[in-house]
Backbone as JSON, one array per atom type, in Angstrom:
{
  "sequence": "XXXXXXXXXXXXXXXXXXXXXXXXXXXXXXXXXXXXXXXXXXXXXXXXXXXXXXXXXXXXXXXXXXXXXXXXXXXXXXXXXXXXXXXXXXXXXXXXXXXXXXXXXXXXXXXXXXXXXXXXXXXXXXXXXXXXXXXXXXXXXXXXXXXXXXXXXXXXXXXXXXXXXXXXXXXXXXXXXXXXXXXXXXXXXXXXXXXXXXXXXXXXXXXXXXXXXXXXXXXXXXXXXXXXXXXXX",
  "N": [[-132.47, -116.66, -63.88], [-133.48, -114.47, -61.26], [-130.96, -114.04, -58.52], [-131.52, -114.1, -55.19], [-131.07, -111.22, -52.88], [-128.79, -110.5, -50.8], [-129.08, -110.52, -47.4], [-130.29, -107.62, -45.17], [-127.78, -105.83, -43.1], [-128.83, -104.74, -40.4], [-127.66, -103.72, -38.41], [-124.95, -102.78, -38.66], [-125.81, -101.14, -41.11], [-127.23, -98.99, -39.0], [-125.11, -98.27, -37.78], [-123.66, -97.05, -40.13], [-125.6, -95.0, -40.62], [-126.27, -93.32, -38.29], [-123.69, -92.47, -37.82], [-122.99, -91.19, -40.24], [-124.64, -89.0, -39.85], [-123.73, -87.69, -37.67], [-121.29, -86.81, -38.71], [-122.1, -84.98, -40.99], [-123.31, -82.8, -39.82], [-125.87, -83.28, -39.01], [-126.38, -84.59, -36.33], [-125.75, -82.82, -34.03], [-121.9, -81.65, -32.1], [-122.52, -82.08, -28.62], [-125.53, -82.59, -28.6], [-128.24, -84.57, -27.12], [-129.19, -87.92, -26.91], [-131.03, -90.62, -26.86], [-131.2, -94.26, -27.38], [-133.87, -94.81, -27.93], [-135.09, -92.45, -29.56], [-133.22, -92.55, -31.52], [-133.68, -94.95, -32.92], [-136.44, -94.24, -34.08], [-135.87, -91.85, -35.22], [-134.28, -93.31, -37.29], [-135.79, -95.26, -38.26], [-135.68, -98.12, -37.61], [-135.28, -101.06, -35.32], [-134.78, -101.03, -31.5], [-132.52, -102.53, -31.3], [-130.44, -103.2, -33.16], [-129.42, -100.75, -32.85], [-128.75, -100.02, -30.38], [-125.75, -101.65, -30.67], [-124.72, -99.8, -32.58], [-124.09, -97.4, -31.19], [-122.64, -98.49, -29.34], [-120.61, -99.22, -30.92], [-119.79, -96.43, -32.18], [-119.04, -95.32, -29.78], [-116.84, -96.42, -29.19], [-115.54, -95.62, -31.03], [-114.98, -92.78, -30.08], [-117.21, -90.81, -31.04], [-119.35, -90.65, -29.69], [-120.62, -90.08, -26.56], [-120.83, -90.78, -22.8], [-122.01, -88.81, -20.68], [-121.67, -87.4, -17.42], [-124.78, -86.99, -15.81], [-126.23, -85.81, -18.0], [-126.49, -88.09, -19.79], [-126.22, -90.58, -22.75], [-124.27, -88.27, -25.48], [-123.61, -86.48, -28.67], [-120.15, -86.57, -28.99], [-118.39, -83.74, -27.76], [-115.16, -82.31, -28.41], [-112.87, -81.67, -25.85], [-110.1, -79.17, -25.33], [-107.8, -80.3, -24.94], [-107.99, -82.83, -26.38], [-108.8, -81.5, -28.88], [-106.43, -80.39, -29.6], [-104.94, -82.67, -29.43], [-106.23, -84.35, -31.48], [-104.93, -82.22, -33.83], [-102.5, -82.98, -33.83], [-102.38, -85.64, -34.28], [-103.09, -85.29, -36.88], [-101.47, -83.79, -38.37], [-99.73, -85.83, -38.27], [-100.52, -88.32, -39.37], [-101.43, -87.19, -42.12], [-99.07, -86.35, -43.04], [-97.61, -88.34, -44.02], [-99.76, -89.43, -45.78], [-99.32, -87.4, -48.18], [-96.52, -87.93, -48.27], [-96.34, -90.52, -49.37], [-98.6, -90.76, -51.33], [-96.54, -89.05, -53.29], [-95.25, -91.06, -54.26], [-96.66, -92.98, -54.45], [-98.97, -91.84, -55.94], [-101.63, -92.13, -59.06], [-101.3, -90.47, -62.33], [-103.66, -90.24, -63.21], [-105.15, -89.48, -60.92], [-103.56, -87.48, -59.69], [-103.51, -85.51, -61.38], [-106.97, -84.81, -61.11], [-106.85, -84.1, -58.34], [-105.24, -81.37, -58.78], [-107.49, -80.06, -60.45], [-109.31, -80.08, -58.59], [-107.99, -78.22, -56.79], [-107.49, -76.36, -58.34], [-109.87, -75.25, -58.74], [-110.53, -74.36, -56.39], [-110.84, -71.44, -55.07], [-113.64, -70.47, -56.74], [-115.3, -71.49, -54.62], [-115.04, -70.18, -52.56], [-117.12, -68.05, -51.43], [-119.18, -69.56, -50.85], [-119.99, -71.47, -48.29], [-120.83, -73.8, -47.41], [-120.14, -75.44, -50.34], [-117.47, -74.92, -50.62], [-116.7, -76.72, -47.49], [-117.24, -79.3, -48.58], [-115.29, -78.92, -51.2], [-113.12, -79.08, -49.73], [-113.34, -81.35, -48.29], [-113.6, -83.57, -50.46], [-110.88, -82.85, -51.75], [-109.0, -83.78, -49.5], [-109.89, -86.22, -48.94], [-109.07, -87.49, -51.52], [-106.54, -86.9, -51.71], [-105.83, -88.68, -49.17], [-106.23, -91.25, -50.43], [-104.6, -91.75, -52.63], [-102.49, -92.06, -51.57], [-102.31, -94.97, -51.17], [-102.49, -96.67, -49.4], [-103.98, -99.23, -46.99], [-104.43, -99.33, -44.42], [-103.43, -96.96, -43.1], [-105.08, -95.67, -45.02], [-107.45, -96.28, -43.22], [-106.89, -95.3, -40.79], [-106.91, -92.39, -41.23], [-109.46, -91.84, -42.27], [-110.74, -92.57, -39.87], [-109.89, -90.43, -38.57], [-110.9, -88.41, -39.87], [-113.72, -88.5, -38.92], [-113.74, -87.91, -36.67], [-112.47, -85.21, -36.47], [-114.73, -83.9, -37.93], [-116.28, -83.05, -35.98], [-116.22, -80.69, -35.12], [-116.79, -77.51, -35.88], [-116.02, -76.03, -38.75], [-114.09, -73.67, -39.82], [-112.78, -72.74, -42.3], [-114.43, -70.12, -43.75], [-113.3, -68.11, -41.99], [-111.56, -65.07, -41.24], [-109.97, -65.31, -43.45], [-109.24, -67.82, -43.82], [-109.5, -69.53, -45.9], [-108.22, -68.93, -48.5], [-105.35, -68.8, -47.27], [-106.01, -71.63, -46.66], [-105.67, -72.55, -49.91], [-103.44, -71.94, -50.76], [-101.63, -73.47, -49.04], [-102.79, -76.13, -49.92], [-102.03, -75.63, -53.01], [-98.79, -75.81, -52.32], [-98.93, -78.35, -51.72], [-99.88, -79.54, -53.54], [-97.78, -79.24, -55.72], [-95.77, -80.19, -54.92], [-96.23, -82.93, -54.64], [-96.78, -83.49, -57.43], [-94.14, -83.0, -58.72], [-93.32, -85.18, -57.56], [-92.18, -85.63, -54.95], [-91.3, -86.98, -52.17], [-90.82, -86.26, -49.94], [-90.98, -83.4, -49.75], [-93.63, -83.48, -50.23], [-94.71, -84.39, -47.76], [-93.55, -82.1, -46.04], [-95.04, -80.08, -46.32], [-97.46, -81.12, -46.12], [-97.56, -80.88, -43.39], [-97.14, -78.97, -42.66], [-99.48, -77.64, -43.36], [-101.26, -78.37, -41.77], [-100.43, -78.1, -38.95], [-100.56, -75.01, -39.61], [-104.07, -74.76, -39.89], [-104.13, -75.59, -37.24], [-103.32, -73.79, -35.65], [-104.78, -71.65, -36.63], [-107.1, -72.71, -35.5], [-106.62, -72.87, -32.84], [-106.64, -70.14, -32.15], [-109.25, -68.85, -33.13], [-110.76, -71.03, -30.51], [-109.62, -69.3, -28.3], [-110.22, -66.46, -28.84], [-113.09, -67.23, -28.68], [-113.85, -67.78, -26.7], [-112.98, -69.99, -25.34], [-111.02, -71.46, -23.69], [-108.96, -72.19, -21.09], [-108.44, -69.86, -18.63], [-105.83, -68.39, -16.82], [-104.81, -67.1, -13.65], [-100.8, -66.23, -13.8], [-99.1, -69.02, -12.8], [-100.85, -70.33, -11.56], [-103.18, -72.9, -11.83], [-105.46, -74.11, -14.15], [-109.02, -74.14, -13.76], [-110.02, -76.66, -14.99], [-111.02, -78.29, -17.96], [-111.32, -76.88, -21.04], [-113.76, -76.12, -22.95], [-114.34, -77.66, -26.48]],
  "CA": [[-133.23, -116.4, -62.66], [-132.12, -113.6, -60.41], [-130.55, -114.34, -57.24], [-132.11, -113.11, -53.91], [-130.41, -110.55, -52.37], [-128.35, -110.51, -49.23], [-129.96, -110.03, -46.11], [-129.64, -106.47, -45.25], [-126.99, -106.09, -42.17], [-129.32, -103.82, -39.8], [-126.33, -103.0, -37.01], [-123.97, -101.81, -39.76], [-126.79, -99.89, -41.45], [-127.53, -98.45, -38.02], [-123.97, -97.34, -37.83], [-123.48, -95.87, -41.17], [-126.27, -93.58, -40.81], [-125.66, -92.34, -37.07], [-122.15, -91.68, -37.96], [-122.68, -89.84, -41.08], [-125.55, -87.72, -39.41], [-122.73, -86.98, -36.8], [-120.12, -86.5, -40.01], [-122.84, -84.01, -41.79], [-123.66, -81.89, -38.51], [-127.16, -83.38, -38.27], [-126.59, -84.9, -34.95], [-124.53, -81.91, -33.88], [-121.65, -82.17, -30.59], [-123.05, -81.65, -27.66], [-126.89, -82.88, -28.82], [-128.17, -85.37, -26.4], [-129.56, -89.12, -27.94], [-131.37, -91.59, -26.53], [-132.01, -95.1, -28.36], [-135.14, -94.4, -28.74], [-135.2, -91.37, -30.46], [-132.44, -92.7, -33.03], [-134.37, -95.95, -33.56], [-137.43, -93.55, -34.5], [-135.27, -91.17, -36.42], [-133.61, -93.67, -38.6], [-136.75, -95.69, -38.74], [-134.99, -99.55, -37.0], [-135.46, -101.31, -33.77], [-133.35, -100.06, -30.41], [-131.07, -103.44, -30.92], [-129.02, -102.49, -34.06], [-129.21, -98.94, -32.34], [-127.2, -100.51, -29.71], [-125.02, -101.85, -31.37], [-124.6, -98.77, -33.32], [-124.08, -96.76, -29.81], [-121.48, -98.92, -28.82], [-119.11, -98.83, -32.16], [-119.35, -94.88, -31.99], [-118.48, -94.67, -28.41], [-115.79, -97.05, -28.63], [-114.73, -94.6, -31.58], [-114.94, -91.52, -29.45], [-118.13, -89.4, -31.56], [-120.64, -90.34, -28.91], [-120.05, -90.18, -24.83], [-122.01, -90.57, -22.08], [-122.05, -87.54, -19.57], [-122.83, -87.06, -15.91], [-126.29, -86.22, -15.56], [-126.85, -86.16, -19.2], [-126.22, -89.32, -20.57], [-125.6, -90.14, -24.12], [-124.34, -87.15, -25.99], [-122.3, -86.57, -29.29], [-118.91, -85.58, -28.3], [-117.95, -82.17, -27.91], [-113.91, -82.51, -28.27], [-112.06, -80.12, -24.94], [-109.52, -78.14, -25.61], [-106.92, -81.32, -25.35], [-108.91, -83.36, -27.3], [-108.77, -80.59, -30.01], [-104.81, -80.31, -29.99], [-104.19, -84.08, -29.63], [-106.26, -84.51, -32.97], [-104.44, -81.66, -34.63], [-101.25, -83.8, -33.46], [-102.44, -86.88, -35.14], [-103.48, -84.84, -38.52], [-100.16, -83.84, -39.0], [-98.5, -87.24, -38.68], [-100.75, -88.63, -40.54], [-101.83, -86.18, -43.61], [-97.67, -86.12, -43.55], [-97.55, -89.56, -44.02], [-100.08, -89.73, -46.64], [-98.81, -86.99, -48.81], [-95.43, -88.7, -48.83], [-96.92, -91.69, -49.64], [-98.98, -90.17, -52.71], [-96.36, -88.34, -53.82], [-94.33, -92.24, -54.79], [-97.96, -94.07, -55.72], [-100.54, -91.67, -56.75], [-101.64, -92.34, -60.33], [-101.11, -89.67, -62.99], [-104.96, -89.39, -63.15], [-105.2, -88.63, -59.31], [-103.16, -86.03, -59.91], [-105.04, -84.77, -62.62], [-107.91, -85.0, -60.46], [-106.47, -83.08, -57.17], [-105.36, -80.07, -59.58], [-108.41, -79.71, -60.93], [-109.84, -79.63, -57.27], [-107.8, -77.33, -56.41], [-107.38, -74.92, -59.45], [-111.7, -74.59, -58.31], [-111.32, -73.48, -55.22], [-111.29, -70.04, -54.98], [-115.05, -70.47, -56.77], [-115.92, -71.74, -53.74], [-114.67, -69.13, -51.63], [-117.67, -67.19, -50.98], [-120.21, -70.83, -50.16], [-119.09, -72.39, -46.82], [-121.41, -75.54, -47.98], [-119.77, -75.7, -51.06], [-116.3, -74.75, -49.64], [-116.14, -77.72, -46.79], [-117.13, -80.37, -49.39], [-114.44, -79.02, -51.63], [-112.19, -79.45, -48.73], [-113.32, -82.66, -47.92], [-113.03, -84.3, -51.6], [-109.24, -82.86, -51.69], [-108.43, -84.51, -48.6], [-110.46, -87.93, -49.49], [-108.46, -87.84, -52.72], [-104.77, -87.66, -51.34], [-105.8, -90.6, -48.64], [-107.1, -92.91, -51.46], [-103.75, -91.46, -53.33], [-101.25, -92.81, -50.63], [-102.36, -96.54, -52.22], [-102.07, -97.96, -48.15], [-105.1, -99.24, -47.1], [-104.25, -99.38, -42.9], [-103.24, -95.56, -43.45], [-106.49, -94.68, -44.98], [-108.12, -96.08, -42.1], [-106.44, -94.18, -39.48], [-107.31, -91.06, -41.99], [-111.26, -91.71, -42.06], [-111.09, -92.02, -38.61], [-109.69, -89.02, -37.92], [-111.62, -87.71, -40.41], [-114.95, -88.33, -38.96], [-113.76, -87.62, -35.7], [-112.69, -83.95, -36.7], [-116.0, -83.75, -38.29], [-117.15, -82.92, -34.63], [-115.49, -79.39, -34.98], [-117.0, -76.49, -36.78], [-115.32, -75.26, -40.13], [-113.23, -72.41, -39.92], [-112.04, -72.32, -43.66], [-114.6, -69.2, -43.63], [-113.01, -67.3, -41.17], [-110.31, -64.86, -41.64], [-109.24, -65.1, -44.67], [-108.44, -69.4, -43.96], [-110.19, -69.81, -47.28], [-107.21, -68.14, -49.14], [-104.47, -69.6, -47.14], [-105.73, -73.01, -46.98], [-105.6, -72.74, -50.76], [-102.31, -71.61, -51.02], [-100.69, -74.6, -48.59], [-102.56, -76.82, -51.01], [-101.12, -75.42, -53.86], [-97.2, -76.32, -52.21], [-98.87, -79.59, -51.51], [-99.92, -80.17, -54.61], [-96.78, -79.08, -56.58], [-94.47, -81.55, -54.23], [-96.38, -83.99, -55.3], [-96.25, -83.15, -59.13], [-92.42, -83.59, -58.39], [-93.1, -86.78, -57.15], [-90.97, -85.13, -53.95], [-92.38, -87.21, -51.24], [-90.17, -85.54, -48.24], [-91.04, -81.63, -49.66], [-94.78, -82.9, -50.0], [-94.78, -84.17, -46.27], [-93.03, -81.41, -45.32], [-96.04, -79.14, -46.91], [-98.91, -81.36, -46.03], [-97.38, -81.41, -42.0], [-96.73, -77.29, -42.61], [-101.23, -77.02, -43.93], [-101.86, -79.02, -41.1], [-99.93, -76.88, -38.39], [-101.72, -73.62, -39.85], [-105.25, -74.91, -39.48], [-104.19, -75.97, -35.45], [-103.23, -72.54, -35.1], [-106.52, -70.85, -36.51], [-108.11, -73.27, -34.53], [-106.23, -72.34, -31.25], [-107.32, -68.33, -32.3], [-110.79, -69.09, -32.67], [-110.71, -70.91, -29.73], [-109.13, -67.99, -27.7], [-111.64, -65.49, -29.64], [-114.44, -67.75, -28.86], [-113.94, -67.93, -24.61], [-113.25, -71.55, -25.14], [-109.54, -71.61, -23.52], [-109.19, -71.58, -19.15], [-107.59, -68.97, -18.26], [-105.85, -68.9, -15.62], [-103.39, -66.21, -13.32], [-99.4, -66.95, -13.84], [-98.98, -69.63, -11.65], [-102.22, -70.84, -11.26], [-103.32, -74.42, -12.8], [-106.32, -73.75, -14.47], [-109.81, -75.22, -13.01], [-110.6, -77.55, -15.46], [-110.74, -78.41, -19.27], [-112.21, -76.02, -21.9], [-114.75, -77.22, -24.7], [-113.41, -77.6, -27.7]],
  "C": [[-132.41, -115.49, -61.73], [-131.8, -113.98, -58.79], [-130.87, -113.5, -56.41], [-130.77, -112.32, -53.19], [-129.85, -110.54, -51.1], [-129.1, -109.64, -48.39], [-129.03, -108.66, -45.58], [-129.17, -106.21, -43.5], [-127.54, -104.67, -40.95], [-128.52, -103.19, -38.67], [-125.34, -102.3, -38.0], [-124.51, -100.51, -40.15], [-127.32, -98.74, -40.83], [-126.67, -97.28, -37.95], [-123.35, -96.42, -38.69], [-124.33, -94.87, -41.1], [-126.34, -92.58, -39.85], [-124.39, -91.59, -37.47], [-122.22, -90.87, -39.44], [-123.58, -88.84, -41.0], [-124.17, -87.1, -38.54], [-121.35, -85.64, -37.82], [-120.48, -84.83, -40.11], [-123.24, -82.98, -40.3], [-124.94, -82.46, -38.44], [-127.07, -83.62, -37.17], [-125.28, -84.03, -34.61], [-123.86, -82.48, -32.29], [-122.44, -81.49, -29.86], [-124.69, -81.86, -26.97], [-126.49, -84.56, -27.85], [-128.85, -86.64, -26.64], [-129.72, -89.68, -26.65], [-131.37, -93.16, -27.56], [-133.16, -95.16, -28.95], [-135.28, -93.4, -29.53], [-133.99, -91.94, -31.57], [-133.03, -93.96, -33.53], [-135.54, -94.9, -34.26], [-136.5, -92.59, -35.51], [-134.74, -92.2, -37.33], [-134.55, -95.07, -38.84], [-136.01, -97.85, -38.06], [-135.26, -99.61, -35.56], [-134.06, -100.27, -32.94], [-132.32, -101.55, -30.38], [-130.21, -103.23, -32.03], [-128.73, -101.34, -33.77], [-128.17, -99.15, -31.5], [-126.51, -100.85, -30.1], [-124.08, -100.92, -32.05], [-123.67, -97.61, -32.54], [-122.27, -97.15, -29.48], [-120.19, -98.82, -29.5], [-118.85, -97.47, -31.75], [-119.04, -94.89, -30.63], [-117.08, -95.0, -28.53], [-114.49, -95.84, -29.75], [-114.05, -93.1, -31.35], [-115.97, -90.54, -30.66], [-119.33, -89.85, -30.87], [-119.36, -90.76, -27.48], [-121.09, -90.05, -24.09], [-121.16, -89.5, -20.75], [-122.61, -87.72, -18.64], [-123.93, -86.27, -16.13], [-127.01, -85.71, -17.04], [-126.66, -87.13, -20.23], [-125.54, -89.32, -21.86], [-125.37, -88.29, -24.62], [-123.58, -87.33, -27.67], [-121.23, -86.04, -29.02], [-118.69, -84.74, -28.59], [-116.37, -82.39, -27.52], [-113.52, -81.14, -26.56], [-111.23, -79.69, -25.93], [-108.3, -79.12, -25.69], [-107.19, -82.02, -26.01], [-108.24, -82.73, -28.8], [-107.21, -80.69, -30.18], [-104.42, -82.09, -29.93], [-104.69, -84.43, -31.2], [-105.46, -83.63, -34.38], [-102.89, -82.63, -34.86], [-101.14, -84.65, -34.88], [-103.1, -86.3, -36.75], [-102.41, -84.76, -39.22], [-99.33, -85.07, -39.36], [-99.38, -87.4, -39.63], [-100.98, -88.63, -42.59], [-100.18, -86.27, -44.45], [-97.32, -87.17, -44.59], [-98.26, -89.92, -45.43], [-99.87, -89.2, -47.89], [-97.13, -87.69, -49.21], [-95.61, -90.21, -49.62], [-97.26, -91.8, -51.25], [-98.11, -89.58, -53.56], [-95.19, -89.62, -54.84], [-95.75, -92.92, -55.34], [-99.17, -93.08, -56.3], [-100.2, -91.71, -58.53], [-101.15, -91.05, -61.19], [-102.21, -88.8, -62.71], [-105.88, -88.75, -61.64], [-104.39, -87.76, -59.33], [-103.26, -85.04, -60.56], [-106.06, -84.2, -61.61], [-107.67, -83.96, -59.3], [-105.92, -81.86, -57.59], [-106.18, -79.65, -60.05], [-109.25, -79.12, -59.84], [-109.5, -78.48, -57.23], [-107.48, -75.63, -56.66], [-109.19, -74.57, -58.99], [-112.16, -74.22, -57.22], [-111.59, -72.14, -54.99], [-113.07, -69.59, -55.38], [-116.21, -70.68, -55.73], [-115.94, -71.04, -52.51], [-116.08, -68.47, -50.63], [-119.04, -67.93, -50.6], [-119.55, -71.48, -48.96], [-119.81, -74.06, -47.11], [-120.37, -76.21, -49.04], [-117.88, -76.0, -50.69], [-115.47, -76.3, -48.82], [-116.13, -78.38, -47.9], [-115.9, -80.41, -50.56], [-113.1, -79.73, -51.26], [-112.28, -80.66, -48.4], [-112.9, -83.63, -49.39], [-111.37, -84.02, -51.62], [-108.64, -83.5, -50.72], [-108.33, -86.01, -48.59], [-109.68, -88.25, -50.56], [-107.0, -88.33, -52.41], [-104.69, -88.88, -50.09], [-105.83, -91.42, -49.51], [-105.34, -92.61, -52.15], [-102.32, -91.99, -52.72], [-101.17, -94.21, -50.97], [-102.29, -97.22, -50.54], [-103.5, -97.92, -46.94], [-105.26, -99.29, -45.11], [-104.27, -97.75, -42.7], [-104.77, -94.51, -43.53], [-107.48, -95.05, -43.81], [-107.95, -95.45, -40.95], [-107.25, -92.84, -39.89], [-108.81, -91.04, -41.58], [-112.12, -91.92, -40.62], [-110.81, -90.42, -38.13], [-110.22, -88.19, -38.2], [-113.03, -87.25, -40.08], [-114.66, -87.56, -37.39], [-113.06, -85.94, -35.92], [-114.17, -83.38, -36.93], [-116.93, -82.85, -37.08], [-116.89, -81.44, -34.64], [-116.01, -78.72, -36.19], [-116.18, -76.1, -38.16], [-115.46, -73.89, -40.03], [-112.92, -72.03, -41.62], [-113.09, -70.77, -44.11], [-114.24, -67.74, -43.58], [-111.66, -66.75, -41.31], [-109.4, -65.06, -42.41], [-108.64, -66.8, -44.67], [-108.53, -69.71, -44.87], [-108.66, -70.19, -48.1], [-105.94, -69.13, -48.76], [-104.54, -71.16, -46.73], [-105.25, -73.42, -48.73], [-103.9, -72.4, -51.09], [-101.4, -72.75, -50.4], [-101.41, -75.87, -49.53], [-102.06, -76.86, -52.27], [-100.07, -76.12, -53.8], [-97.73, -77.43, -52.39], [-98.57, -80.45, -52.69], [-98.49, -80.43, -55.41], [-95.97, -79.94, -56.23], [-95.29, -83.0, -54.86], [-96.77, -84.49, -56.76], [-95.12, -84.09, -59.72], [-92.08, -84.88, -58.35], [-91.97, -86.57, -56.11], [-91.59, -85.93, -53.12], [-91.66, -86.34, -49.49], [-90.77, -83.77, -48.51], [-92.97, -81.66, -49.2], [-95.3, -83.35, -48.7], [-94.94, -82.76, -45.63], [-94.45, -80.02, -45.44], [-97.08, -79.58, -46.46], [-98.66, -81.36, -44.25], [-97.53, -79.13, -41.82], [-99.0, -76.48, -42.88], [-101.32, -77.65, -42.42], [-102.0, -77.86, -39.57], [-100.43, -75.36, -38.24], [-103.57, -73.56, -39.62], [-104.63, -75.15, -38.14], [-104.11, -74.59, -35.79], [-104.35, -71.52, -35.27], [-107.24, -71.44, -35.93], [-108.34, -72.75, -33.0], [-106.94, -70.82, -31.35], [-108.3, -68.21, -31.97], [-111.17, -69.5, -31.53], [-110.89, -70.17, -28.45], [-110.45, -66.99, -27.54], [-112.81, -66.2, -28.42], [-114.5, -67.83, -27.26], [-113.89, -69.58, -24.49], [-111.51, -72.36, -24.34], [-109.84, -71.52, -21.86], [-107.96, -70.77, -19.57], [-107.6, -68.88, -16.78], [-104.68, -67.63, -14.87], [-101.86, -66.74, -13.36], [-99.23, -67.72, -12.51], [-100.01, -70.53, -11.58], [-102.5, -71.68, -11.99], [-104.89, -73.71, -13.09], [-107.5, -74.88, -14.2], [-109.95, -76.25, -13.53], [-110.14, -77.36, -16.91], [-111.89, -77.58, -19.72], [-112.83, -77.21, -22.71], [-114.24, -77.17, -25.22], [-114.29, -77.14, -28.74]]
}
């Protein structure tokens, strides 16, 4: 006889699908949410919506704004460099990590990734998701399960930020700092493949800061002069 199925956990369910519309750009930053409209979009009452509301805020990928309430967060311009901060420790952290427990066949696995990127060069769809499986791989590859949660936070909470790997040739030299990464952790080096996964990390902030710049998203301000306020991010 088959056993009835667990009752299905409608505040969780709420939250997995807000936050991976946020993840996926459907609910892009800056878009403005009510409960009602996400109970109607994801088809559930407005009380697992709350619920839902409240996890992501407390996570920082929703905020409520003067005079426009809910929103999804749009990172500033500190925002944006404090997460680059915490990419580096961490990514450092998990490459050293991986480079003492990942399996054989996770390393199998993340060469294979990364011997296929260049195919992906010229899809930006195809492209991020590459980028995202290679990253998902060396968290799970660190074997420390507090670790990867810091990671998939940070992960979703980047998420909020456009993809650059496009632009200026990042394609190319993201592939090339995974390369070192990879090879340190071949070695089974875990200090060279830190030192490599803290050195990829570093190079995306800095095309970030460019774009940025580029993009009119920086205050500027005369020497001397504190600048009025915080940029978007």
């Amino acid at each position: 006889m088959d056993r009835p199925s667990a009752p299905r956990d409608l505040g969780q369910d709420a939250y997995d699908r807000i936050r991976a519309a946020i993840r996926d750009g459907t609910l892009a930053p800056g878009l403005r949410l009510t409960e009602t409209d996400l109970a109607a979009r994801f088809g559930v009452s407005r009380t697992p919506v709350r619920g839902a509301i409240a996890r992501l805020e407390a996570e920082g990928l929703l905020t409520h704004e003067p005079r426009r309430g809910l929103t999804v967060t749009r990172p500033d311009h500190a925002g944006v460099m404090e997460l680059y901060v915490m990419r580096e420790i961490l990514e450092g952290a998990a490459a050293r990590l991986a480079a003492q427990h990942a399996t054989e066949a996770e390393l199998a696995a993340m060469a294979e990734i990364v011997e296929g990127e260049p195919a992906a060069f010229g899809h930006p769809g195809q492209l991020a998701e590459v980028n995202q499986r290679l990253h998902g791989l060396l968290y799970l590859s660190a074997h420390n399960r507090y670790l990867l949660r810091s990671l998939e936070q940070l992960s979703a909470t980047m998420a909020l930020l456009p993809s650059l790997l496009t632009l200026d040739g990042r394609a190319e030299a993201a592939h090339a700092e995974h390369r070192a990464v990879l090879a340190a952790l071949q070695r089974r080096d875990g200090a060279a493949a830190e030192a490599a996964a803290r050195a990829h990390a570093r190079s995306a902030q800095r095309h970030r800061l460019a774009w940025l710049l580029r993009a009119g998203e920086l205050p500027v301000a005369a020497p001397g002069t504190p600048p009025e306020g915080p940029a978007r991010g």
